[in-house]
Every structure is written in structure tokens, then in C-alpha cells.
C-alpha positions as a Markdown table, in Angstrom:
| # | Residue | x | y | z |
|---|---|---|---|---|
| 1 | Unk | 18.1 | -15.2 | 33.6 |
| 2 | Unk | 16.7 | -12.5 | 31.3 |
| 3 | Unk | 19.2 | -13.0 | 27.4 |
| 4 | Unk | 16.7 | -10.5 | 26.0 |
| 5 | Unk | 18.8 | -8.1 | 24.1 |
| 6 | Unk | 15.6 | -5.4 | 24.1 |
| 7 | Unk | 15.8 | -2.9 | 26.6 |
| 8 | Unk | 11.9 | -2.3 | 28.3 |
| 9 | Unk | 13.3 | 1.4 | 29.3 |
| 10 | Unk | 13.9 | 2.3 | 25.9 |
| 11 | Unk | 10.9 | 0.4 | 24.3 |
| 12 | Unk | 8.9 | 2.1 | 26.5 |
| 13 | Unk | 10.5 | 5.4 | 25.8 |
| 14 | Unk | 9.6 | 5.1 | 22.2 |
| 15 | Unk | 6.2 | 3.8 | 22.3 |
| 16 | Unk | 5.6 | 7.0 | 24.3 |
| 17 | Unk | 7.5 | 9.4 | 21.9 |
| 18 | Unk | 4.5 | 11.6 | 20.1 |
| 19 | Unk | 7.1 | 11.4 | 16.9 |
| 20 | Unk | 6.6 | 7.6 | 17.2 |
| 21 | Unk | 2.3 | 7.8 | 17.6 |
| 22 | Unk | 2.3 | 10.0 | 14.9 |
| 23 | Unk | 4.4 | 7.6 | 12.4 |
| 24 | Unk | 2.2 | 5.0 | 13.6 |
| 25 | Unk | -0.7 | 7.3 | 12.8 |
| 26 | Unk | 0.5 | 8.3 | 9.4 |
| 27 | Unk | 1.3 | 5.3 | 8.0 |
| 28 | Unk | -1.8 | 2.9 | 9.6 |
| 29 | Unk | -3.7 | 5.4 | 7.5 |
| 30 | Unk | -1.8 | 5.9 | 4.5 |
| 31 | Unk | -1.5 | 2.2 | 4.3 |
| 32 | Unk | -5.2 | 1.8 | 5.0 |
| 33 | Unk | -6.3 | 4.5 | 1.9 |
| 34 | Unk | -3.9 | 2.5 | -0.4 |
| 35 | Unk | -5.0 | -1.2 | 0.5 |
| 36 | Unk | -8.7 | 0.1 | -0.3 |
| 37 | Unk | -8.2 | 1.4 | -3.6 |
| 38 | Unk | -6.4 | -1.6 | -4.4 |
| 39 | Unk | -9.2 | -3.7 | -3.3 |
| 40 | Unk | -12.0 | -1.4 | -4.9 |
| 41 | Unk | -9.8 | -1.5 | -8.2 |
| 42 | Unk | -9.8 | -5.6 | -8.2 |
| 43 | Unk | -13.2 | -6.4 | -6.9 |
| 44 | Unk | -14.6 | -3.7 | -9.5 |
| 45 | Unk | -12.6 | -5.8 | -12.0 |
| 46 | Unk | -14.6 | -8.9 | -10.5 |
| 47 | Unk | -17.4 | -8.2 | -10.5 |
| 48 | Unk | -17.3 | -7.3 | -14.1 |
| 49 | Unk | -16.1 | -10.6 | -14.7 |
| 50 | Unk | -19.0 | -11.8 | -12.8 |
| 51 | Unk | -22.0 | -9.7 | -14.2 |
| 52 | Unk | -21.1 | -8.9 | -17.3 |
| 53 | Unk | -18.5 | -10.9 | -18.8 |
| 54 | Unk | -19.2 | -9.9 | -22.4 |
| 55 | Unk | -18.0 | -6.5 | -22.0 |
| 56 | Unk | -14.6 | -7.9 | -21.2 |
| 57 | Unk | -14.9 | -10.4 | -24.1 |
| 58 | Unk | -15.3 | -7.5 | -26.7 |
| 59 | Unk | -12.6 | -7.1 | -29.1 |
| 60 | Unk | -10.8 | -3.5 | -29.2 |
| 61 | Unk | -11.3 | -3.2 | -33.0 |
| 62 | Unk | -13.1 | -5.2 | -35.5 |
| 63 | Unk | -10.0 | -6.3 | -36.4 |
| 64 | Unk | -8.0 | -6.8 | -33.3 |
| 65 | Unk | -7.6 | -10.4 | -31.6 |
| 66 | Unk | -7.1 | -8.4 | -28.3 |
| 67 | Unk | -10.3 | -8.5 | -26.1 |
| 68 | Unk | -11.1 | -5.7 | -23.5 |
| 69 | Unk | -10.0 | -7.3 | -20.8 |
| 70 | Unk | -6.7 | -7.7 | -21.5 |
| 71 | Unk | -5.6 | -4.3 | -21.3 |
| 72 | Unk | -8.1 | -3.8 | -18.6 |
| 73 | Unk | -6.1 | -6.6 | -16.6 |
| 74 | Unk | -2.7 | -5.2 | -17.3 |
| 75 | Unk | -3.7 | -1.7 | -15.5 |
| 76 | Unk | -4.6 | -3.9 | -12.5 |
| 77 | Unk | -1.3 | -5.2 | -12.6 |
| 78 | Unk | 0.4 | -2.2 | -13.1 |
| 79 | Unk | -1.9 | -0.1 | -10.6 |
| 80 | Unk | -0.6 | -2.2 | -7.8 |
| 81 | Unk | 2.9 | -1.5 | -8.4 |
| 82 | Unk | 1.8 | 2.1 | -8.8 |
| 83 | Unk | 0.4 | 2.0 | -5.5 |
| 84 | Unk | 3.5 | 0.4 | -4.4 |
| 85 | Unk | 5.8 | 2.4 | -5.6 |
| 86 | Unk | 3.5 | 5.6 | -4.1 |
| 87 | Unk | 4.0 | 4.0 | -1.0 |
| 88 | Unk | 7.8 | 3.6 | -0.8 |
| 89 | Unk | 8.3 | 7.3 | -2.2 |
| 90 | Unk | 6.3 | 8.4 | 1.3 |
| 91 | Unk | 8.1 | 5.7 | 3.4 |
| 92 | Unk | 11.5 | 7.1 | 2.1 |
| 93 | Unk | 10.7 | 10.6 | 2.7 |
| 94 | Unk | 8.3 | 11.3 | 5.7 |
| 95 | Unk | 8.4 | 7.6 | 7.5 |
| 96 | Unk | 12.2 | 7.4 | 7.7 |
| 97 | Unk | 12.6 | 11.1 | 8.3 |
| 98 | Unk | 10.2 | 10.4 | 11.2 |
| 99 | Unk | 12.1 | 7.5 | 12.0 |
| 100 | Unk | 15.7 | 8.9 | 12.3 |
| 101 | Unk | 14.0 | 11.7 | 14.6 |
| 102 | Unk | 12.6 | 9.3 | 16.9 |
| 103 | Unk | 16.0 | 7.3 | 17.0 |
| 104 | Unk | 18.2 | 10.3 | 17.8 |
| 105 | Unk | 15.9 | 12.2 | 20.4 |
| 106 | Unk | 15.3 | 8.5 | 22.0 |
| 107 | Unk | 18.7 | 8.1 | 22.4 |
């Protein structure tokens, strides 16, 4: 006996809606651009760490005890939360607006 709660009908009915390629659409590539720049931003960071460590190693000032790569590291950090906060702002707006549409026309 068949307990599945899911309803193929209406799966099927949604995986078809153009509402519902387009979200999928939208947000495959918007998450796609984001993941990228984060990678580009933390590889370029290692391979600085790699090739030439030294430039990370200098001090800010002659007479700070704060390297380069300290504050360097910190905007990695703070870039991905950025990036993540970029992408909730979209997902609250156009993905859930996109969402709710697909809901109530599927209904």
C-alpha cells in the first residue's frame, strides 16, 4: 500500500509550471555566479599564500604588529557573509515571490 503523503498529480503539475523552470533557472544561476566569486576570492587568497607569502607577511606600518594578511583574511570572512546575505535578500524577494505564485496557481 502506497503511505506516500506526496501527490505525483501535483508534483508533476509543478515540475511542469514555467513559474517553477524559471525559479529553478534563476536561482541555479544566481547561486552558480555567487559560489564562483567565492571560490575565485579564496583561491586568489591561496595562492598568495602559496607564491608569495611575504607580501602577506608585511606589516601595515613600520610600526604596526598587524601583518597584511590579517586584514586581508578578515575580508574573506566577511565577503562570504556578504555573499550570503546578497543571496537571502534575492531569495526573500524574487524566489519566494516566485514561490507563492507557483503554490497558488498549482493549487
Amino acid at each position: 500500500m502506497n503511505e506516500d503523503p506526496v501527490d505525483q498529480r501535483q508534483v508533476e503539475r509543478i515540475q511542469n509550471h514555467p513559474k517553477y523552470k524559471e525559479l529553478v533557472e534563476k536561482r541555479s544561476r544566481f547561486t552558480w555566479w555567487l559560489s564562483i566569486i567565492m571560490l575565485v576570492i579564496y583561491y586568489a587568497f591561496v595562492l598568495v599564500v602559496a607564491f608569495a607569502p611575504k607580501s602577506l607577511g608585511a606589516k601595515i606600518s613600520s610600526t604596526s604588529v598587524i601583518s597584511v594578511g590579517i586584514p586581508i583574511g578578515v575580508l574573506i570572512i566577511v565577503s562570504a557573509f556578504v555573499l550570503t546575505g546578497i543571496y537571502v535578500r534575492r531569495a526573500n524577494s524574487e524566489f519566494d515571490s516566485l514561490t507563492q505564485a507557483i503554490k497558488e496557481e498549482t493549487k
